[in-house]
mmCIF file of the N, C-alpha and C atoms, coordinates in Angstrom:
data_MODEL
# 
_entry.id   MODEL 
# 
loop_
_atom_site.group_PDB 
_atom_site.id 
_atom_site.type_symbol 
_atom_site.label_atom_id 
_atom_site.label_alt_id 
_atom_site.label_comp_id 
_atom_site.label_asym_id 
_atom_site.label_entity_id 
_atom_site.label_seq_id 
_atom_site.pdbx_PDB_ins_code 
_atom_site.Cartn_x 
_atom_site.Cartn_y 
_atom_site.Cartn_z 
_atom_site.occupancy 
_atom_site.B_iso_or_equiv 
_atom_site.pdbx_formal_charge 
_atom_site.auth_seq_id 
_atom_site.auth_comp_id 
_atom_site.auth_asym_id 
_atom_site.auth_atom_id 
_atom_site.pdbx_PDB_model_num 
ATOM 1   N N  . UNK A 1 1  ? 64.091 32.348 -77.702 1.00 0.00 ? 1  UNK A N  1 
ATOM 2   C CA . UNK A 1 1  ? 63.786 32.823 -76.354 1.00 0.00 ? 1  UNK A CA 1 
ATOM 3   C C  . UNK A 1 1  ? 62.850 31.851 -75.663 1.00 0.00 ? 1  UNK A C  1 
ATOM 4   N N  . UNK A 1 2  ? 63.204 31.625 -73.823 1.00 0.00 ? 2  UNK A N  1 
ATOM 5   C CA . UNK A 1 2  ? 61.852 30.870 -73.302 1.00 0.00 ? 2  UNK A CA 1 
ATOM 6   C C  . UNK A 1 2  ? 60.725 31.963 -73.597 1.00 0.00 ? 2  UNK A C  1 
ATOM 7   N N  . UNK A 1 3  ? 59.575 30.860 -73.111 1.00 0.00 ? 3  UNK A N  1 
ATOM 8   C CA . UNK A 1 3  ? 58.034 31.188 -72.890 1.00 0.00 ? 3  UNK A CA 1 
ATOM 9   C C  . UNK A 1 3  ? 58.122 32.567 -72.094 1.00 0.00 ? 3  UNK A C  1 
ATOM 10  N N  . UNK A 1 4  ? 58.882 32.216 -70.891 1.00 0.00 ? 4  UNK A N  1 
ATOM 11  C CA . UNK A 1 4  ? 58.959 33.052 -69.520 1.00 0.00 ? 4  UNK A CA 1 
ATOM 12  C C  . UNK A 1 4  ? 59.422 34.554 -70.353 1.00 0.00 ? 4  UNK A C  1 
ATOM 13  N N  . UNK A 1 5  ? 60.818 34.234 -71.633 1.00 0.00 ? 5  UNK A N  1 
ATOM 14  C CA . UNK A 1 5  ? 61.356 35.547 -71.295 1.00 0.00 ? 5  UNK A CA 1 
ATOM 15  C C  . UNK A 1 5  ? 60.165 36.640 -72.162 1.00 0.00 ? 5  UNK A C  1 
ATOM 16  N N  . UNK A 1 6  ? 59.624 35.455 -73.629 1.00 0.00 ? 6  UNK A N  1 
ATOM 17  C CA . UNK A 1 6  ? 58.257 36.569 -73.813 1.00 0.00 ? 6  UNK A CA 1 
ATOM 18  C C  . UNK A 1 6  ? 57.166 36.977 -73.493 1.00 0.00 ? 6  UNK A C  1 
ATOM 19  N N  . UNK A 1 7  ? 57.024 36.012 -72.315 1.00 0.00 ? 7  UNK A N  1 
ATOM 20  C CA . UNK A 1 7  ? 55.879 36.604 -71.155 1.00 0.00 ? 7  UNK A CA 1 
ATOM 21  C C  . UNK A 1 7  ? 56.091 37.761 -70.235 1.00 0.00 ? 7  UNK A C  1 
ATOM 22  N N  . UNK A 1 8  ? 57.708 37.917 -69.829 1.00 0.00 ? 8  UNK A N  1 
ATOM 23  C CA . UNK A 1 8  ? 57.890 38.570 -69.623 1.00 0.00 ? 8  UNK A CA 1 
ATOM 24  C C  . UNK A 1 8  ? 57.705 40.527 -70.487 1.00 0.00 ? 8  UNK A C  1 
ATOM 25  N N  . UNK A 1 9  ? 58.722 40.290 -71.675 1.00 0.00 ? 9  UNK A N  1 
ATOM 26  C CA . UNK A 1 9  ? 59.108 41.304 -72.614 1.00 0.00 ? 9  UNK A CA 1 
ATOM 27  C C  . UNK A 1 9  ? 57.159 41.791 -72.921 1.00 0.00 ? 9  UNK A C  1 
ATOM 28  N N  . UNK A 1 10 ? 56.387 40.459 -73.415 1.00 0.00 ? 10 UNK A N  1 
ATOM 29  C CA . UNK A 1 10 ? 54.695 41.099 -73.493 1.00 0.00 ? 10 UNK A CA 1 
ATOM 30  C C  . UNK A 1 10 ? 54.152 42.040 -72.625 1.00 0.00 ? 10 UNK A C  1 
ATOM 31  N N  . UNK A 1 11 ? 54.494 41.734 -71.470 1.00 0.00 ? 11 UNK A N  1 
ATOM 32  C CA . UNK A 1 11 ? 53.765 42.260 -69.853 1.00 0.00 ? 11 UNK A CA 1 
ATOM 33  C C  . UNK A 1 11 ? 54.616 43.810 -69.825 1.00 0.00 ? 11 UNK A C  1 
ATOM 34  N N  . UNK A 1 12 ? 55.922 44.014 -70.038 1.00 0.00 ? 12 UNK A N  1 
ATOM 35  C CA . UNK A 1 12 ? 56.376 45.205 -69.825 1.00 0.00 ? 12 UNK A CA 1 
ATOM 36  C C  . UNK A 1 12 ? 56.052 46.140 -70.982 1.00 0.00 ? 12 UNK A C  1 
ATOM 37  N N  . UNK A 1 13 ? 55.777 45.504 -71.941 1.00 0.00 ? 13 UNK A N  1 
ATOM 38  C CA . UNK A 1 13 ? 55.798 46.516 -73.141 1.00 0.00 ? 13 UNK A CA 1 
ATOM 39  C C  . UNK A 1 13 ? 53.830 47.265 -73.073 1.00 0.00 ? 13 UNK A C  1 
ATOM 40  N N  . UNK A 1 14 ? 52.842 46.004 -72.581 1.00 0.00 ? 14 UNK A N  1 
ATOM 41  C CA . UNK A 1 14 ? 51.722 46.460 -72.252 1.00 0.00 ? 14 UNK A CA 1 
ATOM 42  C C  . UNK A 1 14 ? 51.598 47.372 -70.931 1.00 0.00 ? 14 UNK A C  1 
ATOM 43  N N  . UNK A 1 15 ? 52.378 47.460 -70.118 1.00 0.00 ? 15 UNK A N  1 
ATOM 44  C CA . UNK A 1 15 ? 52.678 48.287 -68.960 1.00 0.00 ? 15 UNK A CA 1 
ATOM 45  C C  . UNK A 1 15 ? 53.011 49.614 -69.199 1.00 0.00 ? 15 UNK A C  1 
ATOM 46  N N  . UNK A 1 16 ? 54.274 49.680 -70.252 1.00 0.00 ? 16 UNK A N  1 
ATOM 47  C CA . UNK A 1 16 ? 54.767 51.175 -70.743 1.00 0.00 ? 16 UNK A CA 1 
ATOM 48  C C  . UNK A 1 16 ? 53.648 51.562 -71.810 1.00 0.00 ? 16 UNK A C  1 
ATOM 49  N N  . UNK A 1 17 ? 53.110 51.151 -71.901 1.00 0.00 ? 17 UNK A N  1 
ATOM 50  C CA . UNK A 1 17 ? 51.316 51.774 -73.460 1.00 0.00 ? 17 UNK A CA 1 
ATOM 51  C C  . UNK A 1 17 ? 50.938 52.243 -72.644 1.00 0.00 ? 17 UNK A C  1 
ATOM 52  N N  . UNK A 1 18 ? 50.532 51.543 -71.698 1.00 0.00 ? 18 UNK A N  1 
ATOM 53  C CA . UNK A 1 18 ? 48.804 51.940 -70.634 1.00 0.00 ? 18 UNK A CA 1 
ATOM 54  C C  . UNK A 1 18 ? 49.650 53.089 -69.653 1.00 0.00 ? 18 UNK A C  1 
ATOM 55  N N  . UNK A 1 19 ? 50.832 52.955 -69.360 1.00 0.00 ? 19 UNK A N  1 
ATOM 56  C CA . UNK A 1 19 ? 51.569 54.175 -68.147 1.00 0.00 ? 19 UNK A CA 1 
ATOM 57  C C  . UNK A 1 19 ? 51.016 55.279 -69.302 1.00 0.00 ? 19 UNK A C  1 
ATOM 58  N N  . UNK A 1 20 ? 51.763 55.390 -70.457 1.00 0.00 ? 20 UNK A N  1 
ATOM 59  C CA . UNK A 1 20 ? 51.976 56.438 -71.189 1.00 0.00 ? 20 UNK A CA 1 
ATOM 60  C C  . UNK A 1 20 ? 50.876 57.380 -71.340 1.00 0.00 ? 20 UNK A C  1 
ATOM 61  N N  . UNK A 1 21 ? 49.559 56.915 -71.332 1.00 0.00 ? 21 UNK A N  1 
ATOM 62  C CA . UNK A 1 21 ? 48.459 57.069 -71.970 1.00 0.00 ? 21 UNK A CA 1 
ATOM 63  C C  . UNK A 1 21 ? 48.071 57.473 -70.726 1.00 0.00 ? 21 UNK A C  1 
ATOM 64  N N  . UNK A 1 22 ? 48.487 57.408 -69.102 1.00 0.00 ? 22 UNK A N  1 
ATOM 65  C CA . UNK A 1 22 ? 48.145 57.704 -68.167 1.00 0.00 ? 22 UNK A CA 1 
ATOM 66  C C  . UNK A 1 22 ? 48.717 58.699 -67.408 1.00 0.00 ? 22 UNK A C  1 
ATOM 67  N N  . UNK A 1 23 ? 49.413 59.723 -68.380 1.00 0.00 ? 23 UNK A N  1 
ATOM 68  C CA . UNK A 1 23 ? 50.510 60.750 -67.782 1.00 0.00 ? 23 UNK A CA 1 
ATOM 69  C C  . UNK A 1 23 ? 50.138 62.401 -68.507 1.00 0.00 ? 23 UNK A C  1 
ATOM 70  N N  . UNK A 1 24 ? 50.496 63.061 -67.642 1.00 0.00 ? 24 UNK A N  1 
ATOM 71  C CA . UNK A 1 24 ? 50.982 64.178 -68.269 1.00 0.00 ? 24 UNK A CA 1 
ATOM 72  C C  . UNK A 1 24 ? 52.183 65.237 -67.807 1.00 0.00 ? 24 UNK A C  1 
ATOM 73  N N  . UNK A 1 25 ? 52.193 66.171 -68.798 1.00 0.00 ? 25 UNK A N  1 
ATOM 74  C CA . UNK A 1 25 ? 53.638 66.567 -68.615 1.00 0.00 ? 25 UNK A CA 1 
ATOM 75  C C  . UNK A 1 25 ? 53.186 68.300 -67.879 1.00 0.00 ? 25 UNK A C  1 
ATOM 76  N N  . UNK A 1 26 ? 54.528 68.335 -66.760 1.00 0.00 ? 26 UNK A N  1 
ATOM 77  C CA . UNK A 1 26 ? 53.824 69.594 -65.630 1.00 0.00 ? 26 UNK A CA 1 
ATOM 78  C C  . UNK A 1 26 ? 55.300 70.237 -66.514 1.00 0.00 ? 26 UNK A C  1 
ATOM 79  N N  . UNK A 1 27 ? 55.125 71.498 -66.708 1.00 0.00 ? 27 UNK A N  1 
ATOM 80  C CA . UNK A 1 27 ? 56.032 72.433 -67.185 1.00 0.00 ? 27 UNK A CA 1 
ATOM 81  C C  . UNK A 1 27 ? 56.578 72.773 -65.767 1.00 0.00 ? 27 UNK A C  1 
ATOM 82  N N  . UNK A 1 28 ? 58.348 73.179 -66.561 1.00 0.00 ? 28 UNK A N  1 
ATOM 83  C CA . UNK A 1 28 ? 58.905 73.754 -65.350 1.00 0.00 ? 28 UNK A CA 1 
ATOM 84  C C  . UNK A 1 28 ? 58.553 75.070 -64.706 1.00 0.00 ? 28 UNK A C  1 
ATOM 85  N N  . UNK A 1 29 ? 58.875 75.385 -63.702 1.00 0.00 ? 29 UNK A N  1 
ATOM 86  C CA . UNK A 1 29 ? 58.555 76.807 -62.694 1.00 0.00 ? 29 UNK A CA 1 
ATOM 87  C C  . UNK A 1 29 ? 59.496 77.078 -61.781 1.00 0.00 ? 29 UNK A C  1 
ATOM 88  N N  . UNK A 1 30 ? 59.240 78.538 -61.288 1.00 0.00 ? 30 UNK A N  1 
ATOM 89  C CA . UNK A 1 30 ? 60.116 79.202 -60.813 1.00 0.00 ? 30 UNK A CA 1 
ATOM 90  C C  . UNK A 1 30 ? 59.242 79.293 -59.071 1.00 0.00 ? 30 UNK A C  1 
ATOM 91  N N  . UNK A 1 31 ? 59.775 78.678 -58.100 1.00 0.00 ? 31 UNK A N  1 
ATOM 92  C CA . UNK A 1 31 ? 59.249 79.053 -56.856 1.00 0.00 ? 31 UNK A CA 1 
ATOM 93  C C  . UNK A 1 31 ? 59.434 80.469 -56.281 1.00 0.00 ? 31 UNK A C  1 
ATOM 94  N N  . UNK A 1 32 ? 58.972 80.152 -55.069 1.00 0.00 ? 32 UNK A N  1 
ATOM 95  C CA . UNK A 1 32 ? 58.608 81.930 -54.585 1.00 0.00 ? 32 UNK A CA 1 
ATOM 96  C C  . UNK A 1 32 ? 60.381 82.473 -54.498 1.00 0.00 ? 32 UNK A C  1 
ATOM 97  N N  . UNK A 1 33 ? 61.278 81.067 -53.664 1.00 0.00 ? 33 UNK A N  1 
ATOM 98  C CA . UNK A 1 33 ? 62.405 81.493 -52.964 1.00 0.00 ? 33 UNK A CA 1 
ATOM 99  C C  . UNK A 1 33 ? 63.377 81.641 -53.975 1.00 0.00 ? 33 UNK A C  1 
ATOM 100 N N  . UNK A 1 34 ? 62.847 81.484 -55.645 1.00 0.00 ? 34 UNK A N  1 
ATOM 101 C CA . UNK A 1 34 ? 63.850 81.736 -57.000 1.00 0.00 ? 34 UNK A CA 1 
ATOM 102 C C  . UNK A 1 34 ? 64.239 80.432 -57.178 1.00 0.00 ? 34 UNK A C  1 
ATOM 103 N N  . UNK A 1 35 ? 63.989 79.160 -56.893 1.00 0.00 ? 35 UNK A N  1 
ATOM 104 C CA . UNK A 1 35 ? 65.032 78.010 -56.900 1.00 0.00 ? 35 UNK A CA 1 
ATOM 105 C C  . UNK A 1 35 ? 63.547 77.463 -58.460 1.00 0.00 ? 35 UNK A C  1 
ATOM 106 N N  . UNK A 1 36 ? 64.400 76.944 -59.340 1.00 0.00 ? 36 UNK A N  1 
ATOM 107 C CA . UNK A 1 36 ? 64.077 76.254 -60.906 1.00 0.00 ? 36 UNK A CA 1 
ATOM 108 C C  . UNK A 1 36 ? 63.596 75.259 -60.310 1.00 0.00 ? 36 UNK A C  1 
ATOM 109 N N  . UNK A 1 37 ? 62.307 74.522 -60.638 1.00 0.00 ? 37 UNK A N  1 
ATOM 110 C CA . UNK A 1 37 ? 62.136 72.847 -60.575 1.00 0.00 ? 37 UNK A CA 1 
ATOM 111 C C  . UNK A 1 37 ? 61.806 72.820 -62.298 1.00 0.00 ? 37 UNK A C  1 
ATOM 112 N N  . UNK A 1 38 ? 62.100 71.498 -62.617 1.00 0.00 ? 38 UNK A N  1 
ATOM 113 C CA . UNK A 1 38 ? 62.370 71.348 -63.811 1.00 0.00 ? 38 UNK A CA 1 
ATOM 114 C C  . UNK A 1 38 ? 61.107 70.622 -64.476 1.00 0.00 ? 38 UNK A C  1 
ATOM 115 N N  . UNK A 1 39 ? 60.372 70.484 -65.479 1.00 0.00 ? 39 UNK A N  1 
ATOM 116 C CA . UNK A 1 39 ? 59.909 69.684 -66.095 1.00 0.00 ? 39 UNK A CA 1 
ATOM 117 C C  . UNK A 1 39 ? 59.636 68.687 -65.655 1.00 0.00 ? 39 UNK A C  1 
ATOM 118 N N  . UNK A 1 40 ? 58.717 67.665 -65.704 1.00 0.00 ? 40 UNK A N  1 
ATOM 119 C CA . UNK A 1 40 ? 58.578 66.211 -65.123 1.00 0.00 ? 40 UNK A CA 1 
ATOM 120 C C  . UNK A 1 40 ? 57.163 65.780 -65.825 1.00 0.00 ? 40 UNK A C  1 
ATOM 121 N N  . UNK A 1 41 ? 57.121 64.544 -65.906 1.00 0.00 ? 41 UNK A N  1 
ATOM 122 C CA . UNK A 1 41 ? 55.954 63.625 -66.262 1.00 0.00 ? 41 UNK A CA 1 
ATOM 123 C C  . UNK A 1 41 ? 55.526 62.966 -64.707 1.00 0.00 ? 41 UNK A C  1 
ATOM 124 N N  . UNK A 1 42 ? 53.645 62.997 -64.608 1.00 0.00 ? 42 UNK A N  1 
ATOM 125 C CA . UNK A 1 42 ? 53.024 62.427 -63.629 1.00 0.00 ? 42 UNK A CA 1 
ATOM 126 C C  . UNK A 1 42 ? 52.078 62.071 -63.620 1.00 0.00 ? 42 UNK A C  1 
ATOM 127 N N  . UNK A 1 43 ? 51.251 61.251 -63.247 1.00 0.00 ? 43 UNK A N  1 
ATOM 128 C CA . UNK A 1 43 ? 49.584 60.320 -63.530 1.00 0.00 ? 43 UNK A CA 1 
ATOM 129 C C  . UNK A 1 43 ? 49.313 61.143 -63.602 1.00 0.00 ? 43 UNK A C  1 
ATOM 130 N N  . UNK A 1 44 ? 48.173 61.035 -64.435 1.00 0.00 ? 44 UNK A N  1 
ATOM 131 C CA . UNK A 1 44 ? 46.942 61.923 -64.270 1.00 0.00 ? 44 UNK A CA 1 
ATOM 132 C C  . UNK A 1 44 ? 46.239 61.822 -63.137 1.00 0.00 ? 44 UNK A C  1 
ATOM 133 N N  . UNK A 1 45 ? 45.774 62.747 -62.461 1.00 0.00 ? 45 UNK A N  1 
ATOM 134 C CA . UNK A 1 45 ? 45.087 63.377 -61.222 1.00 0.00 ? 45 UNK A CA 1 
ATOM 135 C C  . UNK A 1 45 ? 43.564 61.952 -61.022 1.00 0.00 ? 45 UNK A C  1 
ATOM 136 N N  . UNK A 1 46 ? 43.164 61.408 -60.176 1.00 0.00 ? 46 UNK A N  1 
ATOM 137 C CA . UNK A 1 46 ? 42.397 60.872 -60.129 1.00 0.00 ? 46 UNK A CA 1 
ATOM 138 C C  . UNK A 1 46 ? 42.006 60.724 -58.301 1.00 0.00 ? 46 UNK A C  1 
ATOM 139 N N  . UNK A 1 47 ? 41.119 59.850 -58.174 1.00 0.00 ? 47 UNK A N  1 
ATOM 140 C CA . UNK A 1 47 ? 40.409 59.816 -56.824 1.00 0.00 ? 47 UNK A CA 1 
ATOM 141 C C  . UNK A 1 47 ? 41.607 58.632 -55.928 1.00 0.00 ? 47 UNK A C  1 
ATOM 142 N N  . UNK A 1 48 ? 42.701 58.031 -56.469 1.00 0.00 ? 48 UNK A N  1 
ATOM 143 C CA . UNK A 1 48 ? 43.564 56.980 -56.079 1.00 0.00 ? 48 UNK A CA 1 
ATOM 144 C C  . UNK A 1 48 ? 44.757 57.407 -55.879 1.00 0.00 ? 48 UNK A C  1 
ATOM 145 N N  . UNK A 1 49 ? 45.324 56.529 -54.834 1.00 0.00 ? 49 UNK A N  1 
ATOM 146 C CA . UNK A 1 49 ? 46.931 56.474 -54.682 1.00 0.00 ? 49 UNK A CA 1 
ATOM 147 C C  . UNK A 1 49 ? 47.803 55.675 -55.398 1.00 0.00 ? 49 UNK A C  1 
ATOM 148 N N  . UNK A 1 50 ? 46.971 54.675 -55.367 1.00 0.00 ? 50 UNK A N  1 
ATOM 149 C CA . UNK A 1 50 ? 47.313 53.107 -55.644 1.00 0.00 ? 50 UNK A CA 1 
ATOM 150 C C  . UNK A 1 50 ? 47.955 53.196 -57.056 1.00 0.00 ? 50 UNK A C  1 
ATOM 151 N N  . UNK A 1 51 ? 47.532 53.936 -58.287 1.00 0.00 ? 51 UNK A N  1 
ATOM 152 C CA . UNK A 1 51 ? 48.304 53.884 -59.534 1.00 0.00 ? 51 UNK A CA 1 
ATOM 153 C C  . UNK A 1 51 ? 49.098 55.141 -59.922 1.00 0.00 ? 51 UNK A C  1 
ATOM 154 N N  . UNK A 1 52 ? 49.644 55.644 -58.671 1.00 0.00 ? 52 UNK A N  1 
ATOM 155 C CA . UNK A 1 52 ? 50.733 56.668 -58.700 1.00 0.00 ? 52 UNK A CA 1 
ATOM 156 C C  . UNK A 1 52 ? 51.961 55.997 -58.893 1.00 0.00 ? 52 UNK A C  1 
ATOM 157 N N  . UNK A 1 53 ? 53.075 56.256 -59.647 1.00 0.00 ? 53 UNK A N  1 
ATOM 158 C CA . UNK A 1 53 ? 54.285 55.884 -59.863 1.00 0.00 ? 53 UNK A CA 1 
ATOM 159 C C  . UNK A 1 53 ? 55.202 56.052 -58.407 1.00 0.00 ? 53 UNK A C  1 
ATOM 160 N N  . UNK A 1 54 ? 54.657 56.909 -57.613 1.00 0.00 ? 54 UNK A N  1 
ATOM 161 C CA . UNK A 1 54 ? 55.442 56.902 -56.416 1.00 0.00 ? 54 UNK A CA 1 
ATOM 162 C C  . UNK A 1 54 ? 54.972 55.557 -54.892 1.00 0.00 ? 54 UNK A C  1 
ATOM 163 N N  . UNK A 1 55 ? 53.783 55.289 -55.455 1.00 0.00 ? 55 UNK A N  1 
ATOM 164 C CA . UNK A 1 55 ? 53.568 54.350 -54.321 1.00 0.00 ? 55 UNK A CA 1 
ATOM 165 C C  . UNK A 1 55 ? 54.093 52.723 -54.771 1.00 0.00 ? 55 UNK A C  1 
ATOM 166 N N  . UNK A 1 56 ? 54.239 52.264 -53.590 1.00 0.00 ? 56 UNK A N  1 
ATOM 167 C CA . UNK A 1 56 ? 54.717 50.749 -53.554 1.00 0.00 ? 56 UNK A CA 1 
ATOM 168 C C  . UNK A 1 56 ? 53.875 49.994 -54.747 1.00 0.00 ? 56 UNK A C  1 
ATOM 169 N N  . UNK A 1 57 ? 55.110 49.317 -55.229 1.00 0.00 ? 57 UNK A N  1 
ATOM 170 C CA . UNK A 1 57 ? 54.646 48.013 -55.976 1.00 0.00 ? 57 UNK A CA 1 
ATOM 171 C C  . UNK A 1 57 ? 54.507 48.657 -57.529 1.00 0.00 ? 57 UNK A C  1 
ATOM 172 N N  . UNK A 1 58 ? 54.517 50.163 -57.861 1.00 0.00 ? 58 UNK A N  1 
ATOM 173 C CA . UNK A 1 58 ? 54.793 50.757 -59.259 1.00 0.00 ? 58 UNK A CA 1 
ATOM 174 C C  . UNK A 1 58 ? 56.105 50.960 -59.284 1.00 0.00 ? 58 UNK A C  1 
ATOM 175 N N  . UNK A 1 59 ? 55.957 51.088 -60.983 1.00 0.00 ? 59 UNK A N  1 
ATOM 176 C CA . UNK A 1 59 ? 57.379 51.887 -61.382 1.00 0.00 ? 59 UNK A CA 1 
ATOM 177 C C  . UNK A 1 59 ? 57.617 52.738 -62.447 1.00 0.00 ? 59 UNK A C  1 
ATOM 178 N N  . UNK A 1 60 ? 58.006 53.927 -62.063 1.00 0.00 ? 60 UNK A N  1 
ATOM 179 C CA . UNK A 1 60 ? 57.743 54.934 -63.377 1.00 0.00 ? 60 UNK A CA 1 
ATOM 180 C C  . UNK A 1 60 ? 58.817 55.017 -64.253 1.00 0.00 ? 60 UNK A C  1 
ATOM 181 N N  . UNK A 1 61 ? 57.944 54.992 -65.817 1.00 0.00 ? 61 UNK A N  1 
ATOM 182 C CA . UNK A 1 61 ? 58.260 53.941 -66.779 1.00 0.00 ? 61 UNK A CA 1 
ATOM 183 C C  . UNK A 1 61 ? 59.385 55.487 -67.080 1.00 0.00 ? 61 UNK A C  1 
ATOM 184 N N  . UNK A 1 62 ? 59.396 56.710 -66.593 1.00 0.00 ? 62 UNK A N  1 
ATOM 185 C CA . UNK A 1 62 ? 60.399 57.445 -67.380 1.00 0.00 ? 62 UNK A CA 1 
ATOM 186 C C  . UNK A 1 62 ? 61.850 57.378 -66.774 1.00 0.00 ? 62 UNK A C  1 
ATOM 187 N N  . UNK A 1 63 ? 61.665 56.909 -65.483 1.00 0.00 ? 63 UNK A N  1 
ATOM 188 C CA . UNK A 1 63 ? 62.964 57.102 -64.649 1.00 0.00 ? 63 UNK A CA 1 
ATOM 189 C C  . UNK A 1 63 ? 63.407 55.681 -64.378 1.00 0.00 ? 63 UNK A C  1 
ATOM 190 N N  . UNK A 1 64 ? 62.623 54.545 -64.241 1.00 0.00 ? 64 UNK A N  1 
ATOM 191 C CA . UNK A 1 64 ? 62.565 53.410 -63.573 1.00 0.00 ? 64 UNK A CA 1 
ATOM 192 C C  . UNK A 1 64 ? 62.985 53.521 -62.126 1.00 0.00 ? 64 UNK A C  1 
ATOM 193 N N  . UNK A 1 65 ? 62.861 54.378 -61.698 1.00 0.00 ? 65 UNK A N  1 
ATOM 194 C CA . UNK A 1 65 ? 62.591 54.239 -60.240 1.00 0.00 ? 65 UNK A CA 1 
ATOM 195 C C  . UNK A 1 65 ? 61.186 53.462 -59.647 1.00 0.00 ? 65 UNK A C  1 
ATOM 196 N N  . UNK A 1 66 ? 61.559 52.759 -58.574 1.00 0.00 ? 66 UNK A N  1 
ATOM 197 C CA . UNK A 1 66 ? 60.525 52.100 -58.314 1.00 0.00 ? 66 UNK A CA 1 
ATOM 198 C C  . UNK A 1 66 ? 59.811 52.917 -56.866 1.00 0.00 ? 66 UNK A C  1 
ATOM 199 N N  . UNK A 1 67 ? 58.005 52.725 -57.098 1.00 0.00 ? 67 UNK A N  1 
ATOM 200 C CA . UNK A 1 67 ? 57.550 53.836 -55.320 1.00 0.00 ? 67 UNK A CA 1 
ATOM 201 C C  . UNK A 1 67 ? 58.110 53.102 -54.357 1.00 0.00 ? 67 UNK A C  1 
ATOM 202 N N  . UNK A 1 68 ? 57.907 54.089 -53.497 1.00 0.00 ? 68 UNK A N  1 
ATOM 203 C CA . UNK A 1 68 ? 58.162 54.218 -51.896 1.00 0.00 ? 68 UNK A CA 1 
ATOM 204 C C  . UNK A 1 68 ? 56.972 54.361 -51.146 1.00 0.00 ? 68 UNK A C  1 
ATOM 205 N N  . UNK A 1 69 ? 55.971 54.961 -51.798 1.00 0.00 ? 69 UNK A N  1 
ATOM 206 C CA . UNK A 1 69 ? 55.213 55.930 -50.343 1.00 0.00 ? 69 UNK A CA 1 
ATOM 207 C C  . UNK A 1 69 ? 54.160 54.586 -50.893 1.00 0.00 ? 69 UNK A C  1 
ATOM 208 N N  . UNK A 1 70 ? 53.596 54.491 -49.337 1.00 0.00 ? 70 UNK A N  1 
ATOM 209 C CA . UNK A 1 70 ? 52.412 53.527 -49.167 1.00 0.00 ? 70 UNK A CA 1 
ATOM 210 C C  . UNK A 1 70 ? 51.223 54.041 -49.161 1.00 0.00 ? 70 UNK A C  1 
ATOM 211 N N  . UNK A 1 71 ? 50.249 53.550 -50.369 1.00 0.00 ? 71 UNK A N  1 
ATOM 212 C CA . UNK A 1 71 ? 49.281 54.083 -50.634 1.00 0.00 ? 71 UNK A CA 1 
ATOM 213 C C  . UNK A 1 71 ? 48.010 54.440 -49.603 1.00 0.00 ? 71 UNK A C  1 
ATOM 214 N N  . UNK A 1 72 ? 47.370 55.557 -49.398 1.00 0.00 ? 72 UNK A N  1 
ATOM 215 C CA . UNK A 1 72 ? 46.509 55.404 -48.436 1.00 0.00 ? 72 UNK A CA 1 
ATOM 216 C C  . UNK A 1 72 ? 44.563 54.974 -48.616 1.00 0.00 ? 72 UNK A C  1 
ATOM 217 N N  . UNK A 1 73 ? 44.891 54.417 -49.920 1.00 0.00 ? 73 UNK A N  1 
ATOM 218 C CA . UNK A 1 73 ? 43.574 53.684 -50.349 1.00 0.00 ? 73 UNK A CA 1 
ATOM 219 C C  . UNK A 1 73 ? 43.209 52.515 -50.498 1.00 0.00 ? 73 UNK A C  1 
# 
């Protein structure tokens, strides 16, 4: 393999440790109008936007979807 591709493979695998260690899991529930939302993993609660899986420039390591919403911090 190049340099690049295990600089690469290093950087993602230290990315998915530190996400992991930065999540927790919200049990599913039943809303008022009866409709199921299901299970999901999400940061832990903190004073920031910026290391939410939904804002720009992250990507959450369970779905690989990459954010959208622009952080307001």
């Amino acid at each position: 393999m190049t340099t690049i591709k295990l600089l690469i493979i290093a950087l993602s695998s230290a990315f998915f440790v530190s996400s992991a260690n930065a999540s927790e899991h919200v049990h599913g529930y039943t809303k008022r109008d009866g409709t199921y939302v299901q299970g999901y993993q999400r940061t832990n609660p903190n004073n920031t936007q910026g290391d939410n899986w939904s804002s720009k420039g992250n990507v959450n390591p369970y779905t690989g979807k990459w954010g959208t919403k622009q952080p307001k911090d």
